[in-house]
C-alpha positions as a Python dict, from the first residue, in 0.01 Angstrom:
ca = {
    (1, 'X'): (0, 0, 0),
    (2, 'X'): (181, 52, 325),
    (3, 'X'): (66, -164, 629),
    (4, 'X'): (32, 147, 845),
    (5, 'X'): (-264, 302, 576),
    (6, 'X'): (-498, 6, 574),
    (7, 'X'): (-810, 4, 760),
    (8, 'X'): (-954, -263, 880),
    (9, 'X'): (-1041, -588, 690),
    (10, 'X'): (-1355, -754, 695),
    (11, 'X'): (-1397, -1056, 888),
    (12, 'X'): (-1656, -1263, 820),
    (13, 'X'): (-1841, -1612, 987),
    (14, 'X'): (-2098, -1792, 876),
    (15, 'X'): (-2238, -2087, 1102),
    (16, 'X'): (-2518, -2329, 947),
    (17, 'X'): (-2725, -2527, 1168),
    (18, 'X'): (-2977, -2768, 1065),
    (19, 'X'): (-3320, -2976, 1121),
    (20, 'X'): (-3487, -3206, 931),
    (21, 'X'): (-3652, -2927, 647),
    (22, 'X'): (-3494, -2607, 822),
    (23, 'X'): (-3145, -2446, 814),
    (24, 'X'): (-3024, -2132, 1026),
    (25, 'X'): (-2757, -1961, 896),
    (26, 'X'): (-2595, -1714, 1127),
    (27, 'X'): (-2415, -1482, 1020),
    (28, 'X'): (-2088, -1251, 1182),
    (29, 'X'): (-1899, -965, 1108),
    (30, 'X'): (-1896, -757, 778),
    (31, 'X'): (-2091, -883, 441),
    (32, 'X'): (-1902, -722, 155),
    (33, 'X'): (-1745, -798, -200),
    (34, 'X'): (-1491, -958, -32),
    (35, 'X'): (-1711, -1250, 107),
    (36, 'X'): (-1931, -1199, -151),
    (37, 'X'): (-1894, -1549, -304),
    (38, 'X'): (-1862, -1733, -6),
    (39, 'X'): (-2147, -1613, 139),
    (40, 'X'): (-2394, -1678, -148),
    (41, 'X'): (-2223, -2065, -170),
    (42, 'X'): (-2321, -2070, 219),
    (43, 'X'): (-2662, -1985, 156),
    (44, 'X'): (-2719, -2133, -146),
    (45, 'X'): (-2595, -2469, 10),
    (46, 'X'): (-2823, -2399, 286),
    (47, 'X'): (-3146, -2331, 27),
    (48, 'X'): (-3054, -2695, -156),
    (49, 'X'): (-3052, -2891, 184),
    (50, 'X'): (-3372, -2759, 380),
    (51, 'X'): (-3703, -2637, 246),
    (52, 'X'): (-3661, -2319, 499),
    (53, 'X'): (-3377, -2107, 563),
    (54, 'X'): (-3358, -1848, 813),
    (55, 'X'): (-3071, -1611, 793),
    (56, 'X'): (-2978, -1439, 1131),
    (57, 'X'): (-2859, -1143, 1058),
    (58, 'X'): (-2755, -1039, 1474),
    (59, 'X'): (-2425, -1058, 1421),
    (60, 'X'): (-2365, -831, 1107),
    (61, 'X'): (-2219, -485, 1204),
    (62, 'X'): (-2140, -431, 798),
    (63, 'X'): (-2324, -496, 475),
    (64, 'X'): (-2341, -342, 117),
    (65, 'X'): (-2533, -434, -169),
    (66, 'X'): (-2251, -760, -216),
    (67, 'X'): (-2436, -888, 79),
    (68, 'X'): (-2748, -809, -28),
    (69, 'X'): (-2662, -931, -371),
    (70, 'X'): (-2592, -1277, -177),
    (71, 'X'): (-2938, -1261, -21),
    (72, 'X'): (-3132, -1219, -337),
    (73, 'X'): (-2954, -1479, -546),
    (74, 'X'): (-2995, -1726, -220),
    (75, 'X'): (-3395, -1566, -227),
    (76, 'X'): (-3473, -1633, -610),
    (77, 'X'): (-3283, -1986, -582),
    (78, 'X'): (-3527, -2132, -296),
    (79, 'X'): (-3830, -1950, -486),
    (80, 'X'): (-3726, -2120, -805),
    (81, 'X'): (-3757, -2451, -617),
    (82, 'X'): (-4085, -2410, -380),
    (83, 'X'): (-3853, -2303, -140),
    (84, 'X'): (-3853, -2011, 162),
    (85, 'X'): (-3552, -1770, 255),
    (86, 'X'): (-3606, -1539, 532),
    (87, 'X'): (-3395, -1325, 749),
    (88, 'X'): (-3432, -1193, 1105),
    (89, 'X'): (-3208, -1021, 1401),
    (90, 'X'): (-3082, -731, 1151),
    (91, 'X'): (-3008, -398, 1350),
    (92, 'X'): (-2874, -49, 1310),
    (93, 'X'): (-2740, 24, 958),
    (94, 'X'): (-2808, -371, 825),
    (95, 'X'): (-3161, -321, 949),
    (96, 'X'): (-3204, 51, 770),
    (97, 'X'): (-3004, -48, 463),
    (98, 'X'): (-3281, -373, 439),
    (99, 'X'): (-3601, -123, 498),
    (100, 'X'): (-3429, 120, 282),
    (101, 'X'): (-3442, -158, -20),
    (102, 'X'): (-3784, -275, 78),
    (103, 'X'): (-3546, -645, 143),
    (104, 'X'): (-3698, -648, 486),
    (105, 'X'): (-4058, -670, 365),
    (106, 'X'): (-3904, -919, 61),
    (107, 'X'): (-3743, -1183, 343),
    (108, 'X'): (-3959, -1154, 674),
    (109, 'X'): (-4144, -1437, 744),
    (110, 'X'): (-4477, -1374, 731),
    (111, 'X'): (-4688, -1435, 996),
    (112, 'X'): (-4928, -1669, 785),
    (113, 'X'): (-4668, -1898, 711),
    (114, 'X'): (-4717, -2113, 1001),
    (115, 'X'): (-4552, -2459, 864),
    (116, 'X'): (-4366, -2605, 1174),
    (117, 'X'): (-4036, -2591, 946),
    (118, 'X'): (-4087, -2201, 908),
    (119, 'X'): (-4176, -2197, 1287),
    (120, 'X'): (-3897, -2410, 1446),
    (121, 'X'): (-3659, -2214, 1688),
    (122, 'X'): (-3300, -2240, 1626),
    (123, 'X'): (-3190, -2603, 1515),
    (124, 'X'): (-2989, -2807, 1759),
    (125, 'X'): (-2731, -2990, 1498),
    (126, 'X'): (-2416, -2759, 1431),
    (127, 'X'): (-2299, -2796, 1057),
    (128, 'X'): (-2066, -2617, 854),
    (129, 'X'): (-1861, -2333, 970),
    (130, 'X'): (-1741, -2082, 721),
    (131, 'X'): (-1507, -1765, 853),
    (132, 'X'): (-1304, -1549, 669),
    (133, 'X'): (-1024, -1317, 795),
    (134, 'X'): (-901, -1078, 539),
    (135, 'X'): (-691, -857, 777),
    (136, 'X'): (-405, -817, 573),
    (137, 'X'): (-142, -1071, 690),
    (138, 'X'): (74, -1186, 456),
}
């Protein structure tokens, strides 16, 4: 492949923050195969520590169905275990690509869950930072 033909890579962040029974995971950049795996380690690591998670989706300007593969796996693991995985902030395509899947209506909170760990703004503690730059330097 010559340098000059390549698009773009994907580059990818994931910050998790975290309260006593609630994670945030924010998310940055594009959500494809190639973060696949590290994004569903992020968020299942994030559904194992806290009882809610709350994915921010803001910052994602790409995802396919790896990232929503990542969602779902994170989604069925905290259901397995009495646990809650919702997302929030998605816009332009992320937002139509979850409506288009019915994901949004799968992982919005809903507004009867009103346990303070579902209802807790964004968590003061900074954890783990994951980012991923796949722009094709060797």
């Amino acid at each position: 492949m010559c340098r000059g033909c390549l698009a773009e890579m994907t580059q990818f962040e994931a910050r998790t923050s975290a309260d006593p029974g609630h994670a945030v995971v924010s998310l940055a950049g594009e959500c494809d195969l190639s973060v696949r795996e590290s994004l569903t380690s992020v968020l299942l690591d994030a559904v194992h520590r806290a009882q809610v998670v709350t994915v921010d989706l803001a910052g994602v300007t790409f995802m396919d169905s790896s990232g929503l593969h990542a969602l779902m796996t994170a989604h069925h693991a905290a259901q397995r275990t009495g646990r809650r995985l919702y997302v929030r902030g998605a816009t332009g395509g992320v937002a139509a690509l979850l409506d288009l899947t019915g994901l949004r209506t799968v992982l919005t909170r809903p507004a009867t869950d009103t346990s303070a760990a579902a209802s807790t703004p964004l968590p003061a503690a900074a954890d783990p930072v994951l980012t991923v730059d796949d722009s094709g330097h060797d």
